[in-house]
C-alpha positions in Angstrom: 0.0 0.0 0.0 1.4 3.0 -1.2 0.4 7.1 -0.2 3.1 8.3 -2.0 2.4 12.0 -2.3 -0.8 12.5 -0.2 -1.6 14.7 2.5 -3.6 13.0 5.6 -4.8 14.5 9.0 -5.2 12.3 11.7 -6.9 13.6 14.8 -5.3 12.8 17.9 -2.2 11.6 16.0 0.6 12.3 18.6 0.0 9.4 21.2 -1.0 6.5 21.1 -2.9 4.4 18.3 -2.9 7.8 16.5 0.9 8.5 16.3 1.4 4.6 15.5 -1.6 5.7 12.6 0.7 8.8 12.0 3.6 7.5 11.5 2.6 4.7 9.4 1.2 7.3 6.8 4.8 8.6 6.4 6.3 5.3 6.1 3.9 4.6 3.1 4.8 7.6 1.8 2.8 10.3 2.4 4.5 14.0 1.6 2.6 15.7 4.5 0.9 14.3 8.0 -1.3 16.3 9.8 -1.2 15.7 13.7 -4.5 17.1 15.6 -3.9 17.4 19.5 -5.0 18.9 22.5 -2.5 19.9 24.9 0.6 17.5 25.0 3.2 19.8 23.3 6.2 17.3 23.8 4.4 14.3 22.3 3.1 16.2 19.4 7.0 17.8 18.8 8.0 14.2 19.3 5.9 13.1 17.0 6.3 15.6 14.0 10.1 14.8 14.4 9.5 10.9 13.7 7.8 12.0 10.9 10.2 14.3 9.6 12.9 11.3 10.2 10.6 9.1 7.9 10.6 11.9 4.7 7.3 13.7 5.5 6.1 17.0 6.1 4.6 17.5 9.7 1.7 19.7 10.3 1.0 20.1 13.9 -2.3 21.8 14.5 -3.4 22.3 18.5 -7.1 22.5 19.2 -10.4 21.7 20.5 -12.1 19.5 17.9 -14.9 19.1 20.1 -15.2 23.3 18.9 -16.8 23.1 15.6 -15.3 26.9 14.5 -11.9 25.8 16.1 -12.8 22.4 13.8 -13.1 23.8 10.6 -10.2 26.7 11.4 -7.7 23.7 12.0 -8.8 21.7 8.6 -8.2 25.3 6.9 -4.6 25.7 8.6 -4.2 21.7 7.4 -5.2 22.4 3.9 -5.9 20.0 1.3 -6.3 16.8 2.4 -6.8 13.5 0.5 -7.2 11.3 3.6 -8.5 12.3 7.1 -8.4 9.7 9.9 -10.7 11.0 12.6 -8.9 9.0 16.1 -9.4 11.8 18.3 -11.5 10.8 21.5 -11.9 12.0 25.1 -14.3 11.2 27.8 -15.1 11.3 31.6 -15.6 8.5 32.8 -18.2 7.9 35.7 -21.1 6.1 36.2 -23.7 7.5 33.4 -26.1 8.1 36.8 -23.2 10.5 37.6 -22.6 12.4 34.3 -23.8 16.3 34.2 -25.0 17.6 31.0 -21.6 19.2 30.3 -19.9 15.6 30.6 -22.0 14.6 28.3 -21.6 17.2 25.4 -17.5 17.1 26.0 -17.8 13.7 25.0 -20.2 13.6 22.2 -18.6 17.0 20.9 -15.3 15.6 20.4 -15.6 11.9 19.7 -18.6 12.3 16.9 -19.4 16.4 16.2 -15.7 16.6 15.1 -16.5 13.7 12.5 -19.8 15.5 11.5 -17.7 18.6 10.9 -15.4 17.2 8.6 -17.9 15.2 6.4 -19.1 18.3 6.1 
């Protein structure tokens, strides 16, 4: 498998499954990897220089995806993009008896209005 000259985002792609996903890209290939993150600046800077190592391009973009304008400011900043890999997910984790309203939306915002946003 081969993405020799593609550009790909992959949300949470600085720990984790989503550097592994990250990485991977650049080993196929790809010119340009996108990292999405939320605050950890040493694994993202860790990451983009792995990827640099491997031949590609790394974008690091920090943010909120579960933001929709903070969304769709971060895919502008990414620019064109032939494959997005949407890893990103958070929670709080408590008994759903326990969860406030605001648990709830932090969770849904980030692990499926992010995905919306970029279908769209």
């Amino acid at each position: 498998m081969t993405f020799e000259g593609k550009s790909v985002l992959v949300t949470g792609g600085s720990r984790g499954i989503g550097r592994a996903i990250s990485l991977r890209f650049a080993q196929h290939g790809a010119r340009r990897v996108a990292v999405s993150y939320l605050r950890n600046d040493t694994a993202a800077e860790e990451t983009a220089e792995e990827i640099r190592k491997l031949g590609a391009e790394p974008v690091l973009l920090r943010g909120n995806l579960g933001d929709p304008d903070k969304t769709k400011a971060l895919l502008e900043e990414a620019g064109a993009l032939d494959v997005i890999i949407s890893n990103a997910a958070t929670g709080v984790i408590r008994p759903f008896q326990e969860l406030d309203e605001k648990h709830w939306d932090w969770t849904l915002n980030a692990n499926a209005r992010a995905l919306f946003t970029f279908a769209q």
